[in-house]
Structures are given as structure tokens and as C-alpha cells.
C-alpha positions in Angstrom: -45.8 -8.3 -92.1 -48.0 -11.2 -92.9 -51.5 -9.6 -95.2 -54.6 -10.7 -94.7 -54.7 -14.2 -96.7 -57.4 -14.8 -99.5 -60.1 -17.4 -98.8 -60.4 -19.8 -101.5 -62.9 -22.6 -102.0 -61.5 -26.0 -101.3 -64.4 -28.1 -103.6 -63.0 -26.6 -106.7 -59.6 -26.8 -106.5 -58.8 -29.7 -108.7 -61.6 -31.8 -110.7 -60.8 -35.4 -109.9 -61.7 -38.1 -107.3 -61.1 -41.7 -106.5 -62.8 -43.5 -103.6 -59.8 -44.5 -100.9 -61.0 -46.0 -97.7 -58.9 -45.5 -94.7 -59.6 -45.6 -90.9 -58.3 -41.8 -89.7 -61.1 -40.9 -87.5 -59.9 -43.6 -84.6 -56.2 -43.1 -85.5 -55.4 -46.7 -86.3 -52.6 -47.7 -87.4 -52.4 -48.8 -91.8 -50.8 -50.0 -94.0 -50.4 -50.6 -97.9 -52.8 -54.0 -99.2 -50.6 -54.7 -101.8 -46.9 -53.6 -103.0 -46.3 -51.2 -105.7 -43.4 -49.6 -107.9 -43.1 -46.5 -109.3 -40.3 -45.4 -111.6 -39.1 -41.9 -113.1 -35.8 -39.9 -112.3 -34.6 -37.8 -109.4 -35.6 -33.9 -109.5 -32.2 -32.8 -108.6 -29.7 -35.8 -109.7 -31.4 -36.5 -112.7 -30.6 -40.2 -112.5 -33.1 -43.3 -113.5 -34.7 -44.3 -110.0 -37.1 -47.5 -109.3 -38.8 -47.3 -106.1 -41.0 -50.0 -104.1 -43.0 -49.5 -101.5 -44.2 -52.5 -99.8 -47.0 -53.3 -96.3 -45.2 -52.8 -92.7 -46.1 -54.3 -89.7 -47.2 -52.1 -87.3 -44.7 -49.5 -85.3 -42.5 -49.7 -88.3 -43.4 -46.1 -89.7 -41.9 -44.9 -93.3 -38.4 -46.5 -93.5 -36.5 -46.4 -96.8 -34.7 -49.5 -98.2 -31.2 -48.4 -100.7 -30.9 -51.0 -102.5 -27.7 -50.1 -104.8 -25.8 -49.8 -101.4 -24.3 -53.5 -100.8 -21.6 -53.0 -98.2 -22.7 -50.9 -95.1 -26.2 -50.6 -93.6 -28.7 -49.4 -96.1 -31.9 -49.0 -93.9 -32.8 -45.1 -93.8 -36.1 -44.0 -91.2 -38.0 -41.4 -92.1 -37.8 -39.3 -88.9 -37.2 -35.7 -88.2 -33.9 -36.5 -86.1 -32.5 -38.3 -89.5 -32.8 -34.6 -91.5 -29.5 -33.6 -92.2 -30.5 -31.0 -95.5 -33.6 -29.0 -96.0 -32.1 -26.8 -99.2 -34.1 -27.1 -101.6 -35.7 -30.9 -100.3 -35.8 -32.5 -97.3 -32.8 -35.0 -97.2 -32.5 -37.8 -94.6 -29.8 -39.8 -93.7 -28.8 -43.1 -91.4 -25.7 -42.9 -88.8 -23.9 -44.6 -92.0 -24.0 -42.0 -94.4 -26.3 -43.4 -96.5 -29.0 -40.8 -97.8 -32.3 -40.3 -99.2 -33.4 -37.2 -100.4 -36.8 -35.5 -101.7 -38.6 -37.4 -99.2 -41.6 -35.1 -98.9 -44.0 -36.0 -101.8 -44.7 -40.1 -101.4 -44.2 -39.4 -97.3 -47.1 -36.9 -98.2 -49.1 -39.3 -99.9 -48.5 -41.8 -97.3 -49.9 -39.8 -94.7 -52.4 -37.7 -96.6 -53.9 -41.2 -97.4 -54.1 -42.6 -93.7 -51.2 -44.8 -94.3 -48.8 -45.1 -91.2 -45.9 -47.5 -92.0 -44.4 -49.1 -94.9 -41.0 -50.4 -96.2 -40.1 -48.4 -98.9 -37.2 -49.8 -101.7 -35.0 -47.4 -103.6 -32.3 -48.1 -106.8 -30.9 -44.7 -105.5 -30.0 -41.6 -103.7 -33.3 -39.9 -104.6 -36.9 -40.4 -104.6 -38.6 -40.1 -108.6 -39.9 -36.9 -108.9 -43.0 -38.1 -111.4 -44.8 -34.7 -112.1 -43.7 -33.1 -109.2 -47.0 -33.3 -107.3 -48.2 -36.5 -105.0 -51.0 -37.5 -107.7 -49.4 -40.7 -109.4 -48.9 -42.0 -105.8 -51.9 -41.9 -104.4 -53.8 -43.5 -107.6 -51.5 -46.3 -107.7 -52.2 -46.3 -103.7 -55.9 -46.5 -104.8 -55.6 -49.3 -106.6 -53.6 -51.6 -104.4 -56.0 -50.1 -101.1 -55.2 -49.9 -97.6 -55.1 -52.5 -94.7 -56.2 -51.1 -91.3 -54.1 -52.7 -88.5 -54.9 -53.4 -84.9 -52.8 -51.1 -82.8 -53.2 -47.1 -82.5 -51.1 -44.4 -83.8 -48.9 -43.1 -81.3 -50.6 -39.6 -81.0 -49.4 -36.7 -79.2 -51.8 -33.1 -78.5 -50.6 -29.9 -78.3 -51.3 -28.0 -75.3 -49.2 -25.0 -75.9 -48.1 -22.9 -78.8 -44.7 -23.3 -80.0 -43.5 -21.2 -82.6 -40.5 -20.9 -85.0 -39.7 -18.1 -87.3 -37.7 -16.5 -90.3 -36.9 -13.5 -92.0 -40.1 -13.6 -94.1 -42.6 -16.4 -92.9 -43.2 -18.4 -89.2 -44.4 -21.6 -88.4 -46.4 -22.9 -85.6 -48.6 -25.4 -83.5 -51.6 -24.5 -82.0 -54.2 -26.1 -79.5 -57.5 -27.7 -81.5 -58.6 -30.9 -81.1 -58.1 -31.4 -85.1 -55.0 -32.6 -87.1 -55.1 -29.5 -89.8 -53.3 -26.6 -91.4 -53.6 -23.2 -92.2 -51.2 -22.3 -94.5 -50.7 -18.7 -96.2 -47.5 -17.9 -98.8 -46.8 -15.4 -100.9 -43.3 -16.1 -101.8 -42.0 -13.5 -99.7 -43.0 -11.0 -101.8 -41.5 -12.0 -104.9 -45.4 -12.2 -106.9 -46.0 -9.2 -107.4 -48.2 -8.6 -111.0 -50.5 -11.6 -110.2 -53.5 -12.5 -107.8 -52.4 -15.8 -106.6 -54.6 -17.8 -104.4 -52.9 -17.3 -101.2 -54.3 -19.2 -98.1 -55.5 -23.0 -97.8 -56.3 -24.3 -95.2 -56.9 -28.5 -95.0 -57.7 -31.1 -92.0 -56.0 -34.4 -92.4 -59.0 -36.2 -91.3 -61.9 -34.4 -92.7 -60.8 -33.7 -95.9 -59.5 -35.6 -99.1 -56.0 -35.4 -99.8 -56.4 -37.1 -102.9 -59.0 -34.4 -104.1 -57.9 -31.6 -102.6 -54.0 -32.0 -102.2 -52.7 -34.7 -103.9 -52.2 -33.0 -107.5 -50.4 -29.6 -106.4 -46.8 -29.7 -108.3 -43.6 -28.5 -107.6 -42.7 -24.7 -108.7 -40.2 -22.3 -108.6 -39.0 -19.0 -110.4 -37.2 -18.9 -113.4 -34.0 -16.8 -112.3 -33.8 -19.5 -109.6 -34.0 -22.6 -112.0 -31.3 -20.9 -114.0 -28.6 -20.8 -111.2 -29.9 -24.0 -110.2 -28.9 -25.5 -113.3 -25.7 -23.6 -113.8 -24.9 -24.9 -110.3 -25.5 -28.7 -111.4 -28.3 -29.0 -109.4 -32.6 -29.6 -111.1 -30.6 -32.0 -113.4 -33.7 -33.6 -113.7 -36.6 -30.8 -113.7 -38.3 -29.5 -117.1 -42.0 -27.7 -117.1 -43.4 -31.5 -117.1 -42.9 -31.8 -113.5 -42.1 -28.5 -112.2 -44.4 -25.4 -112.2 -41.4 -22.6 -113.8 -43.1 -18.6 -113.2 -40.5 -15.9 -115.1 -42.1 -12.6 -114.7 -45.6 -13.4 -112.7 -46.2 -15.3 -116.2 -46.5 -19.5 -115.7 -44.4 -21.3 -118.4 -45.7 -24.3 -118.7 -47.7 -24.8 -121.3 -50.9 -25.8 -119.7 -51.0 -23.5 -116.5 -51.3 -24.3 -113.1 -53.9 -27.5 -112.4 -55.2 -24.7 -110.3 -55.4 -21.1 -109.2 -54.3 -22.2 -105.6 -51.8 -24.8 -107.0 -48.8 -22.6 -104.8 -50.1 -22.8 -102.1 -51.9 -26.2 -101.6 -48.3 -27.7 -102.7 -46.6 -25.7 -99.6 -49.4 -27.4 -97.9 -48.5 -30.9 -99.4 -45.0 -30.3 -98.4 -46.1 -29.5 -94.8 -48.1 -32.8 -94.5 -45.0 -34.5 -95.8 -42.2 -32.8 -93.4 -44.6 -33.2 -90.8 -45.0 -36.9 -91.0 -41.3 -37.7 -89.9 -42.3 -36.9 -86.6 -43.9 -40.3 -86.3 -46.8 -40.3 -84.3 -50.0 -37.7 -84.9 -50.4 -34.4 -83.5 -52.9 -33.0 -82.6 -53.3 -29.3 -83.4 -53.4 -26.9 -85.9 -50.0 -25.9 -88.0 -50.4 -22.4 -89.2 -47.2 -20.9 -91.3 -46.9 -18.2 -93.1 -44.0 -18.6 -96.1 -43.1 -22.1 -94.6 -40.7 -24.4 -95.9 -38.5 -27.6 -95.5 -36.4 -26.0 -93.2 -39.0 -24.8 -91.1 -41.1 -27.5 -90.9 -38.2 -29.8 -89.2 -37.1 -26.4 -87.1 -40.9 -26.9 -86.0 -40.4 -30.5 -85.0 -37.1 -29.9 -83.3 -39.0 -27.2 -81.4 -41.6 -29.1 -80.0 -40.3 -31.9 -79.0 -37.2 -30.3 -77.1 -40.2 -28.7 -74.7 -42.7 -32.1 -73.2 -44.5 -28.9 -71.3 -45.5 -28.1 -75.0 -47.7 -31.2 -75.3 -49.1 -34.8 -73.3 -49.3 -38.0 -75.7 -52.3 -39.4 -75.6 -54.8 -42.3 -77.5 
């Protein structure tokens, strides 16, 4: 049974801002001004990854770029049809074979800063997983700006709920003329001896994902990162980019960025998973314990039922 979620105050949240101007209000299509690289390693491989993301024309969307892969088609879009893996990531993939994984964070940033297509280059399987939050993105995204292009987003509104569910959580869309979430977790019910923050709630348009969003870090529980591990997987994860709890207790050194830091990053994660559906919606996602797996089930959901929704401008 979902509780009644806490309320928390989005203003303090995290201390730091950086102006970022972007068109959302009229839903007009942007891009990046300039290109820029990033480089760190893959949460989950481990490996050395360089990644460049460079300005799209409009209608391109997000569309990934391996560039180690020489002999068979390398071009990977970001779209909720290409999902193939949602365990532990969201992992996309071209009718090639060729993959991408740990899409979620920069397709986060993208969208939580009003950009709508860019080409984006990677040495390897996986996207870096910098500090395990979208922050170093979007500063970097500051600094290059954005580029509002003539033509609209391709924007859909929802005019029913649809609804998808598991053992512990749900996910769904509902009718409001607003692009925002309403997002409650308590990881199923594994917190038990602490008072987490556990509601957030965030509107794509109104609010500033680079204050508000952009600096919640990945996290997990300590029993889990030990069979992780022993199962050759987090290769690359340490308590510099992953939020590690054993016993309620945070292990990293510093603590969360935070008090809400849980749950604004299942929020992140939403606004990432989200974004492969590749136009706007419309309408409010509420979820309770949501995750990768959900989100796409979400997507799947909706747009195997047009009665659910009308596209619009």
C-alpha cells in the first residue's frame, strides 16, 4: 500500500545555480550551440569511455554515434522501441546489435535543459557515469548554451489515464495541461531506521532542472553492490559516483547532496526514460517505486492505445 508521501521544499534541495536559457514554454524545438566532450568510465563495464555530443538539425532527436564499431551500422536512436534491457539501466540497441547502455542521465540532462536533438559520439558500449548524477552535464551544457530552432516539438496530451504496475510501486499518466511529475519511493520498504525525504514532485517547464534535479546521484544498498560485484557487474562504481546505504547508514563520506537526494534521482531517471518517447507529453507522471523498467512499460502502454491521447501543437 502506497503511505501518504512527505512534502519537501523544492528551493532548498541543492545550493547551486547557473543561468541556462531555453525556449520550453512554446515547445520549440533546440539544440546544443556548441559541441562538447565528456570523458570518465562506464558504471557497469568499467571501461575508459569519451563521449561527444554535438548540435542536430531539427527532427533528429537523441541518436548515439559508436564510434569503436567500424564494420556494421553504428547509429543507435534513443527511442523507447530501441529498449531491449532495463536491469539495472536502460540499454538501447539498433536492429544491428549494436548497443548503448546507461542512457538515462545525459538523455536527462538533455531534456531537463530544453534540449530536443543532438548527435551524440561514443568510444564504447556505455555512457561515463561521471558522479553518478546529471550535474557535470548540464554545466558543461551551460557553458556551450542552447540554440532554439524553428520547428515545434512533436507534442502529444494525454486524455486518459493509463497505468502500469508492479509488485511494490505503479506508474502512470494523467490529464493536466503541464509536463510534470509526482514521484514517491521508498524502496519498497527496504528503509526502514531512517526519515528519508520521500515525495518530489517537478514540472519540466516551470522549474530548474539544473537547480533542482540535475545533481541527484546514483544509489543503491550495500548487500546489492556486493552481489553486483561478485557477479562482474558495477565494475566501475565506488562511493565517488554512487550513493552506497548498508544499514539505513550513507557510506560515503560526505552524505547525501541532499535529504531528498533518493528520490529527486528516481525523478531524474524518469525525465530521462521518458525522453525516448520522442515528442512531449503532456500530463502528469505519478509513480510510486518507479524504475527503468517501468518507465518504458509506461511508454509501451500508452502508445499501444491512440484513444489514450491526441497529438497536438
Amino acid at each position: 500500500m502506497q503511505t501518504q508521501p512527505n512534502i519537501i521544499n523544492k528551493m532548498q534541495s541543492t545550493p547551486f545555480s547557473m543561468p541556462f536559457k531555453v525556449n520550453q514554454h512554446t515547445l520549440m524545438q533546440a539544440t546544443l550551440g556548441h559541441e562538447v566532450a565528456f570523458d570518465g568510465v562506464g558504471l557497469h563495464s568499467g571501461f575508459p569511455v569519451h563521449m561527444l555530443l554535438r548540435p542536430a538539425a531539427p527532427y533528429t532527436g537523441f541518436v548515439f554515434f559508436r564510434t569503436d564499431i567500424k564494420n556494421k551500422d553504428n547509429r543507435v536512436p534513443a527511442h523507447y522501441t530501441a529498449v531491449i534491457d532495463t536491469m539495472m539501466c536502460t540499454k538501447i540497441s539498433n536492429t544491428s546489435g549494436v548497443t548503448v547502455s546507461t542512457i538515462e542521465h545525459i538523455i536527462a540532462a538533455l531534456q531537463g535543459m530544453g534540449i530536443t536533438n543532438a548527435e551524440i559520439y561514443i568510444s564504447g558500449p556505455e555512457v561515463p557515469i561521471m558522479d553518478g548524477s546529471s550535474r557535470l552535464y548540464t554545466e558543461k551544457f551551460t557553458t556551450v548554451g542552447c540554440s532554439t530552432q524553428s520547428a515545434r516539438q512533436r507534442a502529444l496530451k494525454i486524455i486518459s489515464t493509463v497505468r502500469v504496475e508492479h509488485k511494490n510501486g505503479f506508474a502512470e499518466f494523467i490529464p493536466s495541461h503541464s509536463r510534470s511529475f509526482d514521484v514517491s519511493f521508498d524502496f519498497s520498504g527496504r528503509l526502514f531506521g531512517k526519515d528519508y525525504p520521500t515525495n518530489f514532485t517537478f514540472d519540466l517547464d516551470g522549474d530548474d532542472f539544473h537547480c533542482l534535479l540535475s545533481d541527484a546521484r546514483t544509489f543503491g544498498l550495500y548487500e546489492d553492490a556486493l552481489r553486483l560485484k561478485e557477479a562482474g557487474f558495477a565494475k566501475g562504481a565506488s562511493l565517488e559516483n554512487t550513493i552506497v546505504l548498508h544499514n539505513d547508514v550513507v557510506m560515503n563520506e560526505k552524505g547525501l547532496r541532499s535529504s531528498d537526494e533518493l528520490v529527486r534521482h528516481k525523478v531524474l531517471d524518469a525525465i530521462g526514460d521518458l525522453a525516448l518517447s520522442g515528442c512531449s507529453i503532456i500530463g502528469t507522471f505519478r509513480a510510486h517505486n518507479p524504475g527503468h523498467g517501468l518507465n518504458n512499460q509506461l511508454l509501451l502502454a500508452l502508445f499501444a492505445n491512440p484513444k489514450l491521447f491526441t497529438w497536438c501543437e
